[in-house]
DRENROTI-380462 format. One record per residue (C-alpha): residue in three letters; x, z, y. Coordinates in pm, whole numbers, plus 50000, padded with zeros to 5 digits. Example, Ala and Ser with C-alpha at 12.3 -4.5 7.8 and 13.67 -1.06 7.14 Angstrom:
<rec><code>ala</code><x>51230</x><z>50780</z><y>49550</y></rec>
<rec><code>ser</code><x>51367</x><z>50714</z><y>49894</y></rec>
//
This chain:
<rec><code>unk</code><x>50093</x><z>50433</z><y>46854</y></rec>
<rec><code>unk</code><x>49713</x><z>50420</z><y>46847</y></rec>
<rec><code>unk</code><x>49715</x><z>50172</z><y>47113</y></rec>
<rec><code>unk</code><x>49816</x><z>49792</z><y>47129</y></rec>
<rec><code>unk</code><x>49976</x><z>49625</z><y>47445</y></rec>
<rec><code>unk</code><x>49873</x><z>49340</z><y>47552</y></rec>
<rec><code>unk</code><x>49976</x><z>49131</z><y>47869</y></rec>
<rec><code>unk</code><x>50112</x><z>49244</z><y>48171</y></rec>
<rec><code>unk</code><x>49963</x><z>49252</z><y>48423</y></rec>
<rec><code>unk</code><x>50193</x><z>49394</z><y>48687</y></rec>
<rec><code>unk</code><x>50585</x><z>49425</z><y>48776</y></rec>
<rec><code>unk</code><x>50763</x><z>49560</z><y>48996</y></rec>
<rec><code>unk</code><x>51154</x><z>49628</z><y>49000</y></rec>
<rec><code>unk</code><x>51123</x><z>49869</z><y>48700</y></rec>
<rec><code>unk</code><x>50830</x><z>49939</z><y>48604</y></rec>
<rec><code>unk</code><x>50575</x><z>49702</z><y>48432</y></rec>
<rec><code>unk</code><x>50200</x><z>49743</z><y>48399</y></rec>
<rec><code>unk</code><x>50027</x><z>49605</z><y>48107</y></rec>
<rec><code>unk</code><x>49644</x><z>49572</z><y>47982</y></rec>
<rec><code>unk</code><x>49614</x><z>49823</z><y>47637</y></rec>
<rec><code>unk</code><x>49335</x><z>49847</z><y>47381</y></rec>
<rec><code>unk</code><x>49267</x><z>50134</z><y>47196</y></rec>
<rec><code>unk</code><x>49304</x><z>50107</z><y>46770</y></rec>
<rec><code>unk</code><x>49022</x><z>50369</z><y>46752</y></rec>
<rec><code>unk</code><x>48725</x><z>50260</z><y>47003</y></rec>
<rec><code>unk</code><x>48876</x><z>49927</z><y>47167</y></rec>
<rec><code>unk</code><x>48833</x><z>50083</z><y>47457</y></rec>
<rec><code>unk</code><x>49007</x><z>49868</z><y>47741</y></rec>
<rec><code>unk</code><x>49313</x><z>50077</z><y>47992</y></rec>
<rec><code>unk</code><x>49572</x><z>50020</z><y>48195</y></rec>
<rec><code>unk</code><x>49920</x><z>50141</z><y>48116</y></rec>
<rec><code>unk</code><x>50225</x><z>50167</z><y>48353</y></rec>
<rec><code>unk</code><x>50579</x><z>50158</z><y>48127</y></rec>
<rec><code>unk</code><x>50945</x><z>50188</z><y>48306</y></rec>
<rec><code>unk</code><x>51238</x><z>50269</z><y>48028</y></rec>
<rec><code>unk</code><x>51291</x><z>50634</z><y>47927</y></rec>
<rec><code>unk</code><x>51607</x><z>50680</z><y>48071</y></rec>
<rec><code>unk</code><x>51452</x><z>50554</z><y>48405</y></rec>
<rec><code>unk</code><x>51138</x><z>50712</z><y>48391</y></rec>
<rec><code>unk</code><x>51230</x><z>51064</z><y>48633</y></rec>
<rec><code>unk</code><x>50993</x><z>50912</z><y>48935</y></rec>
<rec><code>unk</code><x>50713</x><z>50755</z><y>48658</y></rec>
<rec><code>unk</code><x>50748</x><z>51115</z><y>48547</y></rec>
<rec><code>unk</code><x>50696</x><z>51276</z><y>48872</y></rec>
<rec><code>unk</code><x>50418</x><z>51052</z><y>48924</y></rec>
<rec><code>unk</code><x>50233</x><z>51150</z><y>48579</y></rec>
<rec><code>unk</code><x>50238</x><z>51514</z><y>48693</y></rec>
<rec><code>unk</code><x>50072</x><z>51483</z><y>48990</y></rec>
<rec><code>unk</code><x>49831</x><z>51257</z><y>48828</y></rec>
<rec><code>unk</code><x>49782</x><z>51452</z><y>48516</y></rec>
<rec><code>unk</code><x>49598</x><z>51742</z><y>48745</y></rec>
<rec><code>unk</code><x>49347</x><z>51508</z><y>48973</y></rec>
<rec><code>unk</code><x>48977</x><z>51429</z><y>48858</y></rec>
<rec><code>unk</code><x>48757</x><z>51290</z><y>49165</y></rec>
<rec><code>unk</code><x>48588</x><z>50967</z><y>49160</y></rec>
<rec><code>unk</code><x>48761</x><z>50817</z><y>49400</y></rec>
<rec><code>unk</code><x>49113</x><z>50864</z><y>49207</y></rec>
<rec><code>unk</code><x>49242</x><z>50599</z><y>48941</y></rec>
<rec><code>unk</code><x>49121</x><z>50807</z><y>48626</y></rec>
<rec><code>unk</code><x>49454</x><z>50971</z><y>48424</y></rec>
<rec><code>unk</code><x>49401</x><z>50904</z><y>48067</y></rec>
<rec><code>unk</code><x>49707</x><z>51025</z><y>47929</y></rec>
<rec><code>unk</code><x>50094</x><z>50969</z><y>47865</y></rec>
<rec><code>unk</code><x>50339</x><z>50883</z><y>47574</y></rec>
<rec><code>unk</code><x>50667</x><z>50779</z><y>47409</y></rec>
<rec><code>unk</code><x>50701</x><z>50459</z><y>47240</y></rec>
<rec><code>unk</code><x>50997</x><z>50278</z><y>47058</y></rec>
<rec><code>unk</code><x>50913</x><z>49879</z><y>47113</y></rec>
<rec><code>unk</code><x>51166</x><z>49616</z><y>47057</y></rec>
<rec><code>unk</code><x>51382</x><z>49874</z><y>47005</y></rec>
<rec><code>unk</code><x>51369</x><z>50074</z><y>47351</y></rec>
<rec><code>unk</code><x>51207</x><z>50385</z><y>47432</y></rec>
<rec><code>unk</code><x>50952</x><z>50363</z><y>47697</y></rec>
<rec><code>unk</code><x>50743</x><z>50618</z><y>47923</y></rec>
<rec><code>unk</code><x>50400</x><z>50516</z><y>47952</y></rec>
<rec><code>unk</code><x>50080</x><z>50604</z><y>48141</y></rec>
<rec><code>unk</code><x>49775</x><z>50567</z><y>48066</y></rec>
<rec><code>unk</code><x>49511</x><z>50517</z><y>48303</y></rec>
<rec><code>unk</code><x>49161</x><z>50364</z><y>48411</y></rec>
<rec><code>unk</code><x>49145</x><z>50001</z><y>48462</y></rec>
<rec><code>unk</code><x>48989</x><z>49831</z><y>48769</y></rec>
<rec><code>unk</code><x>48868</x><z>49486</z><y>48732</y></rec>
<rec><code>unk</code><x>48786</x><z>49439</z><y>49099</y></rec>
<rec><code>unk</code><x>49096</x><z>49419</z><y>49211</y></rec>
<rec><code>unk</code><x>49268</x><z>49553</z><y>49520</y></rec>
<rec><code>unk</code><x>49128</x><z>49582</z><y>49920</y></rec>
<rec><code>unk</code><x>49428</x><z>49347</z><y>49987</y></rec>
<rec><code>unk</code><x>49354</x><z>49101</z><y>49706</y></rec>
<rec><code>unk</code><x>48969</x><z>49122</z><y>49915</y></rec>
<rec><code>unk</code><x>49178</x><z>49052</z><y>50238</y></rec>
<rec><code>unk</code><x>49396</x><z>48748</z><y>50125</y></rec>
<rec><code>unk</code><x>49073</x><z>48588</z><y>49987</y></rec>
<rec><code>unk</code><x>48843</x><z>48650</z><y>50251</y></rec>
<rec><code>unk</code><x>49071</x><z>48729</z><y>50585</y></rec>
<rec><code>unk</code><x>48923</x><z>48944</z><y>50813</y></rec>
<rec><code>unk</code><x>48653</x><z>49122</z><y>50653</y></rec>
<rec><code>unk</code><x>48294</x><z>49255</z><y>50731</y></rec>
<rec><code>unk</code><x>48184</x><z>49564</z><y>50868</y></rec>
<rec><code>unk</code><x>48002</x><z>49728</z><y>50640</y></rec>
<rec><code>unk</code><x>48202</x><z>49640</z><y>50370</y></rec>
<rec><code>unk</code><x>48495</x><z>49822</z><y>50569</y></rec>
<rec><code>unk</code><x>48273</x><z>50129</z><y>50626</y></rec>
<rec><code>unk</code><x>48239</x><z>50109</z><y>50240</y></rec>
<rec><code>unk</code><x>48616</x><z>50056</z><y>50094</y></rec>
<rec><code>unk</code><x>48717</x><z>50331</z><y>50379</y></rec>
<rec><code>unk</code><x>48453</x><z>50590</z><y>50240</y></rec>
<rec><code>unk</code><x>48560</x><z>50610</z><y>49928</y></rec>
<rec><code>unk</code><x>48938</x><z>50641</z><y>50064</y></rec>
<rec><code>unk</code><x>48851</x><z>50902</z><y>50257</y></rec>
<rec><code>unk</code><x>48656</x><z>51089</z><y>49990</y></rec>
<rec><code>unk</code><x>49007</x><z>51048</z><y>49757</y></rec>
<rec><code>unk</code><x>49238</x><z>51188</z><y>50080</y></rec>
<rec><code>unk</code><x>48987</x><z>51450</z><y>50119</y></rec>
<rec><code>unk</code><x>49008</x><z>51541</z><y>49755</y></rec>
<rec><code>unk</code><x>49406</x><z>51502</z><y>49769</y></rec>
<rec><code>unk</code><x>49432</x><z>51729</z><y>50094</y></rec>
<rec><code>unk</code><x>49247</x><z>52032</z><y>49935</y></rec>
<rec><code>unk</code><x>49461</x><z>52012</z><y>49682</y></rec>
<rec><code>unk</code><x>49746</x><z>52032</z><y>49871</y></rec>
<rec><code>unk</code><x>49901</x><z>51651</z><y>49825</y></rec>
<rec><code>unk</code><x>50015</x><z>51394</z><y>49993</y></rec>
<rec><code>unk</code><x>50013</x><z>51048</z><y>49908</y></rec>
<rec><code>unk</code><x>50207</x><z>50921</z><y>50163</y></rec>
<rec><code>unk</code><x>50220</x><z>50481</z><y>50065</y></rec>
<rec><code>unk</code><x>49760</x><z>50454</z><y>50177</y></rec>
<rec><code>unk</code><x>49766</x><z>50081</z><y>50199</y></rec>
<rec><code>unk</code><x>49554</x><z>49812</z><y>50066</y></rec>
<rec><code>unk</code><x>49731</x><z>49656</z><y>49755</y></rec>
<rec><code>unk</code><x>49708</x><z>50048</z><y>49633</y></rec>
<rec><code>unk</code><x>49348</x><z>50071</z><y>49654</y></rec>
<rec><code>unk</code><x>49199</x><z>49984</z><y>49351</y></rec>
<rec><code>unk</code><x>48823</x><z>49835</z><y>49324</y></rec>
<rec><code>unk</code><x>48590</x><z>49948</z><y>49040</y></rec>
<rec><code>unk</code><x>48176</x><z>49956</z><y>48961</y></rec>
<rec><code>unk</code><x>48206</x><z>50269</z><y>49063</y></rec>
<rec><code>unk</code><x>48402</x><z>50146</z><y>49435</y></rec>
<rec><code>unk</code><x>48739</x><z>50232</z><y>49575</y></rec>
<rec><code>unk</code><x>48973</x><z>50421</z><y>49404</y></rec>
<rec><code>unk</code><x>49336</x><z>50550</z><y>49502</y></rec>
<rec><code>unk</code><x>49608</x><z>50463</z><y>49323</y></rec>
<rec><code>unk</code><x>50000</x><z>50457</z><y>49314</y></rec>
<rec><code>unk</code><x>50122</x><z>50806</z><y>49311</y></rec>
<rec><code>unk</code><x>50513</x><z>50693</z><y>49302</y></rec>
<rec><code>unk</code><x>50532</x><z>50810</z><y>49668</y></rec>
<rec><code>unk</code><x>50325</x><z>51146</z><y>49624</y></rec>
<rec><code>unk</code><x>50417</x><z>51468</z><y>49686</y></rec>
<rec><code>unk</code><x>50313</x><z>51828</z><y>49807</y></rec>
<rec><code>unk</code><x>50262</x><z>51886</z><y>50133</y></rec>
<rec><code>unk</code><x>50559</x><z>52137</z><y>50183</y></rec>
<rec><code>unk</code><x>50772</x><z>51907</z><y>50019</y></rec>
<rec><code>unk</code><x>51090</x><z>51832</z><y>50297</y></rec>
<rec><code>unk</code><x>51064</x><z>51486</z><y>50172</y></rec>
<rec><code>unk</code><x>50958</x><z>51131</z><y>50373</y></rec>
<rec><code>unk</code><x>50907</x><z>50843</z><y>50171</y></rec>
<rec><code>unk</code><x>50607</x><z>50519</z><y>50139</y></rec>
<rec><code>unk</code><x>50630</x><z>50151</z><y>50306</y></rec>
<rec><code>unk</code><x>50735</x><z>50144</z><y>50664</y></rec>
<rec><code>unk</code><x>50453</x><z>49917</z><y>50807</y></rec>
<rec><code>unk</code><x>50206</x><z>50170</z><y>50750</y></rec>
<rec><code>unk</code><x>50436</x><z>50516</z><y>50827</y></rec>
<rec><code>unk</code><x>50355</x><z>50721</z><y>51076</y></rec>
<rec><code>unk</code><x>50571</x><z>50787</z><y>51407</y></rec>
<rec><code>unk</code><x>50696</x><z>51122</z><y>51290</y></rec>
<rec><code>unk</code><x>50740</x><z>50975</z><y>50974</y></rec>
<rec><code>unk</code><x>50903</x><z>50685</z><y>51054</y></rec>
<rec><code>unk</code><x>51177</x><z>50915</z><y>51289</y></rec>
<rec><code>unk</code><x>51239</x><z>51124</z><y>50973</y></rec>
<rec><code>unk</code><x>51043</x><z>51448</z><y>51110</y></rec>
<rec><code>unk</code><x>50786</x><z>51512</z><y>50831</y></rec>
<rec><code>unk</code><x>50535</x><z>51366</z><y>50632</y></rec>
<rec><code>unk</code><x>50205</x><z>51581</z><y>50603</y></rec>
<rec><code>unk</code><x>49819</x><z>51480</z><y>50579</y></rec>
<rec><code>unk</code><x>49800</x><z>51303</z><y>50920</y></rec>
<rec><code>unk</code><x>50070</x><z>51034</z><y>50791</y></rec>
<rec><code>unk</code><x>49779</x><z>50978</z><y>50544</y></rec>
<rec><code>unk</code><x>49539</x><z>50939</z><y>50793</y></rec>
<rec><code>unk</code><x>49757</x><z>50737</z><y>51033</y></rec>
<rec><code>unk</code><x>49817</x><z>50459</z><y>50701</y></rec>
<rec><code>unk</code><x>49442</x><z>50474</z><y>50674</y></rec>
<rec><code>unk</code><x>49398</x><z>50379</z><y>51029</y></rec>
<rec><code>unk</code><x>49598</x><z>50108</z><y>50942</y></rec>
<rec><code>unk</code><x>49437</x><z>50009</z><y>50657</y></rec>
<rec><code>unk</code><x>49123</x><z>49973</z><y>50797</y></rec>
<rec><code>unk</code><x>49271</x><z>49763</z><y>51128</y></rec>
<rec><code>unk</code><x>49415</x><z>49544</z><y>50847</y></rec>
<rec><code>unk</code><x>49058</x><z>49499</z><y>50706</y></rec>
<rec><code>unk</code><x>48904</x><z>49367</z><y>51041</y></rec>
<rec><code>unk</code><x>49237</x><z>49143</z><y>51126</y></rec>
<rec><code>unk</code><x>49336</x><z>48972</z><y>50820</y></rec>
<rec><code>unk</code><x>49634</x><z>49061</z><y>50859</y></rec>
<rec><code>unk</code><x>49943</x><z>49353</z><y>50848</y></rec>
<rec><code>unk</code><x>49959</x><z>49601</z><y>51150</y></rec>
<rec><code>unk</code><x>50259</x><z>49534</z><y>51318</y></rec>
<rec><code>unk</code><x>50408</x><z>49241</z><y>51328</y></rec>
<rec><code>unk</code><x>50724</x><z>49190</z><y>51056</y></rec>
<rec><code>unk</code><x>51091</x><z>49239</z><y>51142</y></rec>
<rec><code>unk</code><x>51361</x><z>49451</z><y>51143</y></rec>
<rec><code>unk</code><x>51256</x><z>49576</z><y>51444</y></rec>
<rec><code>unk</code><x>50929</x><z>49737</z><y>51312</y></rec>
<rec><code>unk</code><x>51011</x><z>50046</z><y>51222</y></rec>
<rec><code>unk</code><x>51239</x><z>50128</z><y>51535</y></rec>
<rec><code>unk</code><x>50889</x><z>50026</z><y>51722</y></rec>
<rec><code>unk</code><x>50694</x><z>50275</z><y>51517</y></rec>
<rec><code>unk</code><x>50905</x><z>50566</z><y>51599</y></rec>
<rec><code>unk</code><x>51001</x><z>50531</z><y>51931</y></rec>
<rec><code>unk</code><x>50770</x><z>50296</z><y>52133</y></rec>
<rec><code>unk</code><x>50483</x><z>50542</z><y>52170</y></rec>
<rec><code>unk</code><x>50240</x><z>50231</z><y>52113</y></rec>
<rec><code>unk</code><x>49990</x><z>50137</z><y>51906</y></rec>
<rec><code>unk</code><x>49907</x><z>49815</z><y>51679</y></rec>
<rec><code>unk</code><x>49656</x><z>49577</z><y>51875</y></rec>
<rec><code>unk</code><x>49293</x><z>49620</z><y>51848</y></rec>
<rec><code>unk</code><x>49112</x><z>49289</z><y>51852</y></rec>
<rec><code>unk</code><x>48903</x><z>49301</z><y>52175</y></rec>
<rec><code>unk</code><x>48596</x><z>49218</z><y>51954</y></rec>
<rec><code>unk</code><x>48631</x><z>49563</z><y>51750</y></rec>
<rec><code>unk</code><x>48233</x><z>49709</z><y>51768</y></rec>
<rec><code>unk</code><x>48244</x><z>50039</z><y>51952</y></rec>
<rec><code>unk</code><x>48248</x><z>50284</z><y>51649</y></rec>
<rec><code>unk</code><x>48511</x><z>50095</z><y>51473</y></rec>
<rec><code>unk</code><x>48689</x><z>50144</z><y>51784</y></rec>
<rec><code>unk</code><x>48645</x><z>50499</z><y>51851</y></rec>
<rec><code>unk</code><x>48688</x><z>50570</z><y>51460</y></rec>
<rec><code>unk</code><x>49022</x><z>50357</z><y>51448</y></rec>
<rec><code>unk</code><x>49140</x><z>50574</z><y>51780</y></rec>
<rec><code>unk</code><x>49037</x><z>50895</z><y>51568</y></rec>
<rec><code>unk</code><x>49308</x><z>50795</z><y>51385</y></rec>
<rec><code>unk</code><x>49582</x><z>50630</z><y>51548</y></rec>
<rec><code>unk</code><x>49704</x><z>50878</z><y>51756</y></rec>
<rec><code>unk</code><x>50086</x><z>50950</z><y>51841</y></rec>
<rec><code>unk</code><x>50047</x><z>51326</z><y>51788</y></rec>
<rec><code>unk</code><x>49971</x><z>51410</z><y>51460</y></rec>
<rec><code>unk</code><x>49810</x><z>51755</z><y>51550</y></rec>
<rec><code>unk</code><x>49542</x><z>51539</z><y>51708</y></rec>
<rec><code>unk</code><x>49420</x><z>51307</z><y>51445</y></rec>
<rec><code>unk</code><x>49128</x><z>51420</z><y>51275</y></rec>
<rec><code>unk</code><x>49077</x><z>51496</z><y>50921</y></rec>
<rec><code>unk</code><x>48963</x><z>51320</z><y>50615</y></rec>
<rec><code>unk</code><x>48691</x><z>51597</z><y>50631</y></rec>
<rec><code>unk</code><x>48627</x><z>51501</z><y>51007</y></rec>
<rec><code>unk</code><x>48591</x><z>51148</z><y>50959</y></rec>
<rec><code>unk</code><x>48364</x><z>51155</z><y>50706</y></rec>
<rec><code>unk</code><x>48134</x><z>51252</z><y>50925</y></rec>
<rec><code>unk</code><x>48212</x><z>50975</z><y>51197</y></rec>
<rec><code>unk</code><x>47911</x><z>50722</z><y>51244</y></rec>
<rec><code>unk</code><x>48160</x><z>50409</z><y>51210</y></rec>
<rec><code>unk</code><x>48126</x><z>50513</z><y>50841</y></rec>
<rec><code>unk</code><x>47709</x><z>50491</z><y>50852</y></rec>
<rec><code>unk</code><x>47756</x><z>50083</z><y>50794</y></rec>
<rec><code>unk</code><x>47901</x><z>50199</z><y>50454</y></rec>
<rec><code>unk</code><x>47533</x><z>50211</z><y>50303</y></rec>
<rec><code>unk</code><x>47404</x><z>49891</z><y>50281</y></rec>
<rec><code>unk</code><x>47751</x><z>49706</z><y>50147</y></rec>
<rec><code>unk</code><x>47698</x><z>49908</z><y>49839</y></rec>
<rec><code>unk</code><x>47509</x><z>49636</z><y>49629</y></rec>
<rec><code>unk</code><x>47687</x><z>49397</z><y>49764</y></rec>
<rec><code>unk</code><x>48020</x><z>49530</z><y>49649</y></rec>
<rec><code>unk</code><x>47908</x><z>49530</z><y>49279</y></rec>
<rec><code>unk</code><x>47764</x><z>49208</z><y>49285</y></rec>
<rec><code>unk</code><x>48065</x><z>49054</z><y>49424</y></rec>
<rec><code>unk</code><x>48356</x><z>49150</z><y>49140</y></rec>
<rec><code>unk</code><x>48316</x><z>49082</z><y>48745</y></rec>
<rec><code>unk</code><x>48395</x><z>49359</z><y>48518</y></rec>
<rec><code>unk</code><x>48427</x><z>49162</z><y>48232</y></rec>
<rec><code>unk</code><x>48729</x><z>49344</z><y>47969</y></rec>
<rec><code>unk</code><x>48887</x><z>48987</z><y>48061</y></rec>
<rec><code>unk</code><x>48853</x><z>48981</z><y>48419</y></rec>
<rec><code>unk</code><x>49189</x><z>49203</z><y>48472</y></rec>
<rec><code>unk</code><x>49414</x><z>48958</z><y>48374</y></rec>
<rec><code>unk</code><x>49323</x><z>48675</z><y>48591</y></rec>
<rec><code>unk</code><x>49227</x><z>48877</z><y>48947</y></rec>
<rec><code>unk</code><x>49598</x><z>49036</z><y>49041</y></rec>
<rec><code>unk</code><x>49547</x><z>49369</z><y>48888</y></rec>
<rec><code>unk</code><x>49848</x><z>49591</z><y>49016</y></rec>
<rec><code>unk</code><x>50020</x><z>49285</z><y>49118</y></rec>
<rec><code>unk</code><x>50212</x><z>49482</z><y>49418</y></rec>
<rec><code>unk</code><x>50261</x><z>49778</z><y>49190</y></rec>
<rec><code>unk</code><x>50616</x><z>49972</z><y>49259</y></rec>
<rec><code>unk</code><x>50675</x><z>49769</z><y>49595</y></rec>
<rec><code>unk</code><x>50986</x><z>49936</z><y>49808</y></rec>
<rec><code>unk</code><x>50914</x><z>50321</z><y>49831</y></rec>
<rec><code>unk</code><x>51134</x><z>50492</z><y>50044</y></rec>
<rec><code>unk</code><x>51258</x><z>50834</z><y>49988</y></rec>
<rec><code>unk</code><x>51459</x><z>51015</z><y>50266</y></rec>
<rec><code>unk</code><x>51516</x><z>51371</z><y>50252</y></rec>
<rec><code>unk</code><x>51441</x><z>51566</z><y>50580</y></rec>
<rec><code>unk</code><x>51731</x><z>51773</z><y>50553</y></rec>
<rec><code>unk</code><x>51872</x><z>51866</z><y>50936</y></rec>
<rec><code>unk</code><x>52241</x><z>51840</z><y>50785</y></rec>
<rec><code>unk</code><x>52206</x><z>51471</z><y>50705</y></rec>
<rec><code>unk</code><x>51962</x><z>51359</z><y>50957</y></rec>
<rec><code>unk</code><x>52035</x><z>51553</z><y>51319</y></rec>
<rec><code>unk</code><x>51890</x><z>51302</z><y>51535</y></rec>
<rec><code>unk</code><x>51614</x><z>51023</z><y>51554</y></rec>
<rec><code>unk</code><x>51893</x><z>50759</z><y>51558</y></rec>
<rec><code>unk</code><x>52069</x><z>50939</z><y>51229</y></rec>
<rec><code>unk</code><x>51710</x><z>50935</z><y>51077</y></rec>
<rec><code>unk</code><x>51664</x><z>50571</z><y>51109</y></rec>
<rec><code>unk</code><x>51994</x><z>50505</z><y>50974</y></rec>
<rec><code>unk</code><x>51933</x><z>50688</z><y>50691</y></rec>
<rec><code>unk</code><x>51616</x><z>50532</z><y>50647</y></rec>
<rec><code>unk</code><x>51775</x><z>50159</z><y>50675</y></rec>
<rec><code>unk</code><x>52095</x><z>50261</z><y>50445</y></rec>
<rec><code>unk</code><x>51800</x><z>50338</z><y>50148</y></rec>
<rec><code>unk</code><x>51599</x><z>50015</z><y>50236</y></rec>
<rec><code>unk</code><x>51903</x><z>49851</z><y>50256</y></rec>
<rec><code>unk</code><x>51897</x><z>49736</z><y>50598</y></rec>
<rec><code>unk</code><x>52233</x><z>49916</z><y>50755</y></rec>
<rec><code>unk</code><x>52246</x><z>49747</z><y>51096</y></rec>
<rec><code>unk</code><x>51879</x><z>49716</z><y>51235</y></rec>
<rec><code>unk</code><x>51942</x><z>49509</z><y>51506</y></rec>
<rec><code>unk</code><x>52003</x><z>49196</z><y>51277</y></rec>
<rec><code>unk</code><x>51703</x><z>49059</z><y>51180</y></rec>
<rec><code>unk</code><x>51846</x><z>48863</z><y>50891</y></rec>
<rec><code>unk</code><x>51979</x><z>49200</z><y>50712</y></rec>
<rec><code>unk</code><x>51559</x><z>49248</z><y>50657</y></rec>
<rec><code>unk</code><x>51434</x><z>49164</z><y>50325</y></rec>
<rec><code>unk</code><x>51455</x><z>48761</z><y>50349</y></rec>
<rec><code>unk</code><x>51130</x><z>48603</z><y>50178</y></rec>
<rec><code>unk</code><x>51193</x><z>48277</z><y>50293</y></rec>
<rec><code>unk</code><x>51480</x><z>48060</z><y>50524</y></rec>
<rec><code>unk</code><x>51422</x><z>47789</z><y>50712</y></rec>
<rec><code>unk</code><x>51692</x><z>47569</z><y>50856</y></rec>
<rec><code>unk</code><x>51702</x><z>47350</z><y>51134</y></rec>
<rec><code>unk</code><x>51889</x><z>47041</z><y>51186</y></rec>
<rec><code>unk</code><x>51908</x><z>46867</z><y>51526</y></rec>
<rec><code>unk</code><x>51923</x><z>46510</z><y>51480</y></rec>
<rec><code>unk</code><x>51920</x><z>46137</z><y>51699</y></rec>
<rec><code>unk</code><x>51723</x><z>45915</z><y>51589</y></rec>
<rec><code>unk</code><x>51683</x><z>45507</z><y>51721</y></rec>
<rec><code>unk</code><x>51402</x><z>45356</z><y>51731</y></rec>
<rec><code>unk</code><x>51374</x><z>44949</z><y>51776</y></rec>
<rec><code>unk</code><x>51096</x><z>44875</z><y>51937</y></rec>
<rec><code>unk</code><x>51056</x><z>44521</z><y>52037</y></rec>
<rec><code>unk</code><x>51350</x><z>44390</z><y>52181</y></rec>
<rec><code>unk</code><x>51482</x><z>44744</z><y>52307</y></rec>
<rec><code>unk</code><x>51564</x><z>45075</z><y>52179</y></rec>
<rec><code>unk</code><x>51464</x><z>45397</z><y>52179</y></rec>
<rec><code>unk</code><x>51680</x><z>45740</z><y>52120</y></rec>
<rec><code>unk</code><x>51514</x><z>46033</z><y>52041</y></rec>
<rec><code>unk</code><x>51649</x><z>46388</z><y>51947</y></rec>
<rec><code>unk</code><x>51434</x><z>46555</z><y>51651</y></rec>
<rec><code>unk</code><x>51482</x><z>46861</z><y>51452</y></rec>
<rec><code>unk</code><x>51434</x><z>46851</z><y>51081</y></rec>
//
């Protein structure tokens, strides 16, 4: 192996990715590692990576074999990014400024443009999968990737389209509708709809769309409506919204951007590199036998997430529990009491 591993700096539930340095030039990667005889989707994923070069793509460096504590691994090799991610920006700084939107969502848009006429889909845009660089934004995570014709659905349901969240199909609009997303994320602080079980059902079926803040300048308006819309035949284009003026504020973040992350060889262990690599990716095939009916569709979609009945919120993916406890309480005060009910 001309290439020693060093920590990790992301995990998800099989895959790991660690920093590398090169024997020959030192020169400082990233490489993503799942065992061999689980490797079929980090294989799929190295395909589609293998034939991309644009800027705003996390650069493909390369793949191999190794034998390490005695198991065989599949690895990738790619760039590294020691900026972070958009939503390791968010956490830190909440909502976030304009320009600096304009700027992260340009380069996104240049990568789905570049994607597109090539004839892919990326289908999981979020922010913990857009990776920050000197060089700006850069998409990454291509678990979740696939060609357009591909009778496939599959990404993270808070940012799926309506079609794709009934099961329908997943083409370039379901990119742009997660971008739209995205960016409403960016001037919030915070996800697009709010969590529950209920979420996805509200996606497909409700015919709404997440709140705007009432605040939201008139081009970020107009640009976010450009790309929120129900019908996917009427969202515009990667291409389109390049041209939008919401994305002229994009210019003077530029410096800013540069200033603001270290891209020190060190710096990628300590700011969350890939920290949400590999999070849940579902993968439902649109195949009219198994899925006949919007209903069928979502079933299928909460039997892979693991969520079979989705009208009980507490078969969701449980972070955290809280119990409470009602109980009296009596208080002397003075020569009387006082009883009280509290929860605890």
């Amino acid at each position: 192996m001309d290439w020693t591993r060093g920590r990790d700096i992301g995990r998800g539930t099989s895959a790991t990715v660690s920093i590398a340095t090169s024997r020959l030039s030192n020169e400082i990667f990233a490489v993503k590692s799942v065992e061999l005889s689980k490797s079929n989707s980090l294989q799929r994923e190295q395909k589609i990576l293998s034939k991309l070069n644009c800027p705003q793509i996390i650069g493909y460096k390369g793949y191999n074999i190794s034998k390490e504590n005695g198991t065989s691994l599949f690895n990738i090799m790619m760039d590294y990014a020691p900026g972070g991610t958009v939503a390791d920006v968010i956490n830190r700084l909440g909502q976030l400024d304009e320009s600096m939107i304009g700027y992260y969502t340009y380069h996104i848009l240049e990568g789905l443009k570049y994607l597109h006429s090539r004839g892919i889909v990326h289908c999981d845009i979020k922010g913990s999968n857009i990776l920050l660089s000197e060089s700006g934004a850069k998409i990454a995570d291509f678990g979740c990737a696939k060609a357009a014709e591909e009778a496939v659905i599959g990404g993270t349901p808070m940012y799926m389209s309506p079609e794709v969240a009934r099961g329908e199909e997943q083409k370039f609009p379901a990119d742009i509708w997660a971008l739209g997303c995205t960016v409403l994320e960016m001037f919030t602080g915070h996800p697009p709809w709010p969590s529950g079980c209920s979420t996805l059902r509200l996606i497909a079926f409700s015919g709404e769309l997440p709140e705007f803040p009432t605040t939201l300048p008139k081009f970020s308006k107009d640009f976010l409506n450009k790309c929120l819309r129900i019908d996917p035949k009427e969202r515009w284009t990667a291409e389109e919204l390049l041209k939008h003026p919401f994305l002229d504020v994009k210019k003077d973040e530029e410096l800013l951007i540069k200033s603001d992350c270290t891209y020190s060889p060190t710096s990628i262990l300590d700011q969350g590199i890939w920290s949400s690599i590999e999070e849940e990716c579902l993968h439902v095939s649109n195949d009219e036998n198994l899925l006949v009916s919007p209903k069928q569709r979502m079933k299928e979609l909460g039997m892979i997430s693991g969520i079979e009945n989705w009208e009980l919120s507490d078969n969701w993916i449980k972070v955290r529990e809280i119990k409470f406890m009602k109980v009296k309480v009596k208080v002397k005060i003075g020569v009387g009491e006082l009883e009280m009910d509290m929860e605890r």
